[in-house]
C-alpha positions as CSV (number, residue, x, y, z in Angstrom):
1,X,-117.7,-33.6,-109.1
2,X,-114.7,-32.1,-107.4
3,X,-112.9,-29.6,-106.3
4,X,-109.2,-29.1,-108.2
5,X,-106.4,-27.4,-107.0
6,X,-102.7,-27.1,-108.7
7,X,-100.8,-27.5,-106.1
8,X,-97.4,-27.2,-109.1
9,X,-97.7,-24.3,-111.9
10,X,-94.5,-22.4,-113.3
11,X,-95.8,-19.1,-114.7
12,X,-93.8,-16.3,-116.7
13,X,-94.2,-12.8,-118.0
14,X,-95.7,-13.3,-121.7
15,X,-92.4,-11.7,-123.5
16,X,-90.3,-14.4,-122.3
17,X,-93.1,-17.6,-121.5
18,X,-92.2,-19.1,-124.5
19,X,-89.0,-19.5,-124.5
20,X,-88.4,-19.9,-120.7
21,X,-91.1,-23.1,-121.0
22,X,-89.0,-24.3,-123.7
23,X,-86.0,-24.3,-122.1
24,X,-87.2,-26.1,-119.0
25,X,-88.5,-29.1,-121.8
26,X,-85.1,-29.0,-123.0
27,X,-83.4,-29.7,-119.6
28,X,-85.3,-32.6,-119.2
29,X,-84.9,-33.6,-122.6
30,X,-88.9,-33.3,-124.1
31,X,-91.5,-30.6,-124.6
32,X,-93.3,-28.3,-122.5
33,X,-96.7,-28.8,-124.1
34,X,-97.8,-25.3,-123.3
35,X,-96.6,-21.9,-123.8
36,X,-96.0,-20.7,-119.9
37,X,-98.5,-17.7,-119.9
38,X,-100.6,-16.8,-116.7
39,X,-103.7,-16.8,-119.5
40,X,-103.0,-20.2,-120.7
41,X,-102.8,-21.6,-117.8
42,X,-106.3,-20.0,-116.5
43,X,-107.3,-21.0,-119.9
44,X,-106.2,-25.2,-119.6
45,X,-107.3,-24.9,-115.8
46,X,-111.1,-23.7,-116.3
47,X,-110.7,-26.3,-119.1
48,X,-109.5,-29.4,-116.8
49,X,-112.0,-28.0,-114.4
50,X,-109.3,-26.2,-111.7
51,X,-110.7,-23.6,-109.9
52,X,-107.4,-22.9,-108.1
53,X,-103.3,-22.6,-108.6
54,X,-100.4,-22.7,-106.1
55,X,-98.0,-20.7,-108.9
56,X,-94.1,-20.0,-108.8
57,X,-91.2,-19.8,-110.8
58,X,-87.6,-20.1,-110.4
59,X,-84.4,-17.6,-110.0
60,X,-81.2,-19.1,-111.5
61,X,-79.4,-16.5,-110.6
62,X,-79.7,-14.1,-107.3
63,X,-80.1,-10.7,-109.7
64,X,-83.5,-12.8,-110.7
65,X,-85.4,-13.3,-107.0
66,X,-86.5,-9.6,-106.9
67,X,-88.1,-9.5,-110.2
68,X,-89.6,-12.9,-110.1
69,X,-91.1,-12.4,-106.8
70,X,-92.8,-9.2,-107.6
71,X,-94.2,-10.4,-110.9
72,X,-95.6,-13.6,-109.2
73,X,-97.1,-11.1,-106.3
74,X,-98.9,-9.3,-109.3
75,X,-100.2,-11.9,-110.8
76,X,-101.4,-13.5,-107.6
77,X,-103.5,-10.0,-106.7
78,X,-104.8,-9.5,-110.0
79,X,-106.2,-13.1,-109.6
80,X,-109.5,-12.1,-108.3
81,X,-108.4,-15.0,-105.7
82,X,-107.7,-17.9,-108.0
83,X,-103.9,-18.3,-107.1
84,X,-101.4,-18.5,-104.1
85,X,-98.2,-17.7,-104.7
86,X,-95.1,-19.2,-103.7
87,X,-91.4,-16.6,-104.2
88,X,-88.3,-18.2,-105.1
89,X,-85.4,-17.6,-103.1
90,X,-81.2,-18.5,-104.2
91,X,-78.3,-19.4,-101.8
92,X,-75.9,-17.3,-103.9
93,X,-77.7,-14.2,-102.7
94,X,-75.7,-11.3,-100.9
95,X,-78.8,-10.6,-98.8
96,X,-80.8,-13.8,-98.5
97,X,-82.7,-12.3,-95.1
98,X,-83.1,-9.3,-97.7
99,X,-85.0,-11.6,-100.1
100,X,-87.2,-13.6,-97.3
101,X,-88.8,-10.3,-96.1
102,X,-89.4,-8.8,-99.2
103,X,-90.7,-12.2,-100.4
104,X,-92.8,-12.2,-97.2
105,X,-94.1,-8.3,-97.8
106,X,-95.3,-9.6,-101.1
107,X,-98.1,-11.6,-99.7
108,X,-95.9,-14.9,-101.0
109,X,-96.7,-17.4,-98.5
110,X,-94.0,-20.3,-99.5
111,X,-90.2,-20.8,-100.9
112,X,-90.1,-22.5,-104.9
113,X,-86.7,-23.8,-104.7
114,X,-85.1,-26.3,-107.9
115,X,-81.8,-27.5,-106.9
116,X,-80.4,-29.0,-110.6
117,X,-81.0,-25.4,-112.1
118,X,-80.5,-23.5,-109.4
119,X,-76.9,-25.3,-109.1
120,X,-76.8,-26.6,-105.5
121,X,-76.8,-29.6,-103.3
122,X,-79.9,-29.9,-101.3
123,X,-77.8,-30.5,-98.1
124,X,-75.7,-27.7,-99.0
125,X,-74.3,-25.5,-96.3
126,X,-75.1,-22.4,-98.2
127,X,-79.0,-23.5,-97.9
128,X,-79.5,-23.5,-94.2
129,X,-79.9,-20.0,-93.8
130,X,-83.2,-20.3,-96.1
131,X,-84.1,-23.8,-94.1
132,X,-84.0,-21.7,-91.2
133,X,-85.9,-18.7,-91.7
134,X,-88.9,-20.9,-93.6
135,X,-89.1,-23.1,-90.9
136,X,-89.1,-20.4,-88.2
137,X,-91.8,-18.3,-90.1
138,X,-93.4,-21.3,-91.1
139,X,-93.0,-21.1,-95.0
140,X,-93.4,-24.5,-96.7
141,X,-90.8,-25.2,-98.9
142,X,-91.7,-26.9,-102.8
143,X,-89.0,-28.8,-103.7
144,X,-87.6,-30.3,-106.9
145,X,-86.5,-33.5,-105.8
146,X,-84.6,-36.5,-107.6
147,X,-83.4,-36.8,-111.0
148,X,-81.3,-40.2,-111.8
149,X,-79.2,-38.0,-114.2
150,X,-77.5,-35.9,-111.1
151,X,-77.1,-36.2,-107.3
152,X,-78.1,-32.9,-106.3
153,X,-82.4,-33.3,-105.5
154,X,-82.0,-37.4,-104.4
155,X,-83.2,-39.5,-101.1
156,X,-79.6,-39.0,-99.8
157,X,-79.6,-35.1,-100.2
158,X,-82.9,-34.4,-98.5
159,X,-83.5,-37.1,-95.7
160,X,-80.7,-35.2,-93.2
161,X,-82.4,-31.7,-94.1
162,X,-85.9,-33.4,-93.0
163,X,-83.9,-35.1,-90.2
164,X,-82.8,-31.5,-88.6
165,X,-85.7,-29.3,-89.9
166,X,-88.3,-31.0,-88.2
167,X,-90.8,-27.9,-88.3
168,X,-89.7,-27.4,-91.6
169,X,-92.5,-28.6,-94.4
170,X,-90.9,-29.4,-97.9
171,X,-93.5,-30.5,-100.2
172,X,-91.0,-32.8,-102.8
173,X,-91.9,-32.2,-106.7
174,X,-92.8,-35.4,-108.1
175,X,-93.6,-38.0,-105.8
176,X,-90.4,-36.8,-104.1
177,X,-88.1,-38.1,-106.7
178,X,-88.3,-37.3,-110.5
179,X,-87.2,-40.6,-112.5
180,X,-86.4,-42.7,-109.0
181,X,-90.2,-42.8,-107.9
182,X,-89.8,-46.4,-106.2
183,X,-86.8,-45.3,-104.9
184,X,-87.5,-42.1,-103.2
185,X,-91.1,-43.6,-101.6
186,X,-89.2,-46.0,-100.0
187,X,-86.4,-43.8,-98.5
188,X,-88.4,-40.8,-97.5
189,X,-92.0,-41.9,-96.3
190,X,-92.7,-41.6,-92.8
191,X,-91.4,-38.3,-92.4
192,X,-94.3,-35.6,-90.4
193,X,-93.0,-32.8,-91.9
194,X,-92.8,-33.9,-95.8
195,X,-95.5,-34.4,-98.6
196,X,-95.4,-34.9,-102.0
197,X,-97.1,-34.3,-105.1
198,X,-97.6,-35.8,-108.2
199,X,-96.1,-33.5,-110.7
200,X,-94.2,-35.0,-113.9
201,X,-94.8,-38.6,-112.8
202,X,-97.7,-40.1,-114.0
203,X,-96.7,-40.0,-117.9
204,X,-94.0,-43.0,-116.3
205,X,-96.0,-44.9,-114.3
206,X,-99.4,-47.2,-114.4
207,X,-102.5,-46.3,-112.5
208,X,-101.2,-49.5,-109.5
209,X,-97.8,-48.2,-109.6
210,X,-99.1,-44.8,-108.8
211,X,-101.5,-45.6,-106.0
212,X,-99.0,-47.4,-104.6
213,X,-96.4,-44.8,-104.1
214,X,-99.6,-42.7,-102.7
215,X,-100.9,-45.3,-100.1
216,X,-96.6,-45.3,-99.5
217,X,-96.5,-42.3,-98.0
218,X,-100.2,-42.0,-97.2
219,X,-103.2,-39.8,-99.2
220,X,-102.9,-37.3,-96.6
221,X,-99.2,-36.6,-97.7
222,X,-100.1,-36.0,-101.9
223,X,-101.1,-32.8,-103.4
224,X,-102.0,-32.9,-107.1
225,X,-100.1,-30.7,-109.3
226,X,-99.5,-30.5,-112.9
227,X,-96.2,-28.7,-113.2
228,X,-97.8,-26.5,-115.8
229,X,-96.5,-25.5,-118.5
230,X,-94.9,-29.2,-119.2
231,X,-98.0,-31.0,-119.2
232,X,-101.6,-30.0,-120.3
233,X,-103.8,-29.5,-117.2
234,X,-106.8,-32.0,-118.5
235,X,-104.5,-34.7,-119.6
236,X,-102.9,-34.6,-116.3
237,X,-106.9,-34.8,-114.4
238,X,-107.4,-37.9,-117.0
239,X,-103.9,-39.4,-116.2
240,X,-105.1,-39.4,-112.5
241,X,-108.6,-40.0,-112.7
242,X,-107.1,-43.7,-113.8
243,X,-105.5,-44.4,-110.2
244,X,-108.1,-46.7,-108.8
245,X,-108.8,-44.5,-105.4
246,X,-111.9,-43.7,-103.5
247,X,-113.9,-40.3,-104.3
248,X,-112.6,-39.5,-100.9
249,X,-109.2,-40.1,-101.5
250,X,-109.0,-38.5,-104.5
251,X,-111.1,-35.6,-103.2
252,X,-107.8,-35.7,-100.6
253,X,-105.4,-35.6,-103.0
254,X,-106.7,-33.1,-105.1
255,X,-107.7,-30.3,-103.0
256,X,-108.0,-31.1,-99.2
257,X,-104.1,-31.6,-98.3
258,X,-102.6,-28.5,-100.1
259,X,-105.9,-26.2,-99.2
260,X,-105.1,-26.7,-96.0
261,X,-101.1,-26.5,-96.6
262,X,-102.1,-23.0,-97.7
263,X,-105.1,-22.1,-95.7
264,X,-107.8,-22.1,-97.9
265,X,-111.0,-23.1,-97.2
């Protein structure tokens, strides 16, 4: 009845999927349900009825964006058109202009970015040289936001970055604040250049408590994503199928806002 996109999916190379996916479930103290592979998450997404993924992954340490990048390229080209693929970029890099263009050169048509493992404030001096180039080439930034556990990701850190960067767009991870949902709806809707999606947040919330952060910062501002591998793609589809929205909204929501984020028709 509708047309899916993953607007959130973490993928690795098989040798390592495993245990990369498990130590992401550790960090936030649970389970990554699946295994991290490119084939399981085709696999889950034909299942849940996806017929496209925004995929990424993150560097936590500079010696990692080059490699990353390049396997995400790969995967996205032997897709047969199934995936987008957004490079990850880290402001401890010697050559962070380096990075961009190669990123760019890659066919990688957005910035991952995950402050609390990547070890960095959002408003952090050492991250405006990435704000800038993404907003002047117009890459959309996806952005772990909040965590109650840390200040890094919050409200506080990304509202003056969305203040300065107004051609900037950062999709925020998770309703645009993991674990401080209400919180973060409140503090950053409003904003032209910011959308969410709804990542890692409805296992926390009710079907009313979800649509009304959505109608918060309107359904042309949230892009559904699973944040594969944590979550099992068709769980996630039932988990939001519950929100009480229109077919049209949730058409919105589930492919319209990021198709056109990415420019796919």
């Amino acid at each position: 009845m509708y047309k899916i996109l993953d607007a959130h999916c973490h993928i690795y190379p098989s040798k390592i999927a495993r245990k990369a996916s498990d130590a992401t479930g550790r960090f936030y103290d649970t389970i990554s349900l699946m295994d991290g592979t490119v084939d399981t998450l085709v696999k889950e997404g034909k299942n849940a009825g996806i017929s496209h993924f925004i995929v990424q992954s993150v560097a936590t340490s500079p010696k990692q964006v080059s490699s990353i990048n390049r396997f995400i390229s790969e995967t996205v080209e032997n897709s047969g058109g199934t995936m987008t693929g957004f490079g990850t970029l880290h402001p401890d890099s010697e050559d962070i202009e380096g990075d961009f263009e190669e990123l760019k050169a890659l066919g990688l048509i957005g910035v991952k970015l995950h402050p609390d493992i990547q070890g960095f404030k959002i408003d952090d001096y050492r991250m405006l040289k990435i704000y800038e180039l993404c907003e002047h080439d117009k890459l959309p930034i996806l952005m772990h936001t909040g965590d109650s556990r840390f200040d890094l990701s919050n409200p506080n850190r990304l509202a003056p970055v969305l203040d300065i960067y107004k051609n900037l767009v950062i999709i925020g991870a998770h309703f645009g604040g993991y674990s401080i949902w209400d919180e973060a709806s409140h503090k950053l809707h409003g904003y032209e250049n910011f959308y969410v999606d709804t990542s890692s947040s409805l296992f926390a919330m009710s079907p009313d408590m979800a649509k009304k952060i959505i109608f918060m910062y309107g359904v042309e501002k949230v892009m559904f994503g699973t944040d594969y591998p944590m979550w099992n793609p068709s769980e996630e589809i039932e988990k939001f199928m519950k929100v009480p929205l229109t077919d049209s909204e949730r058409q919105t929501i589930l492919w319209d806002n990021a198709a056109k984020l990415i420019g796919l028709k």
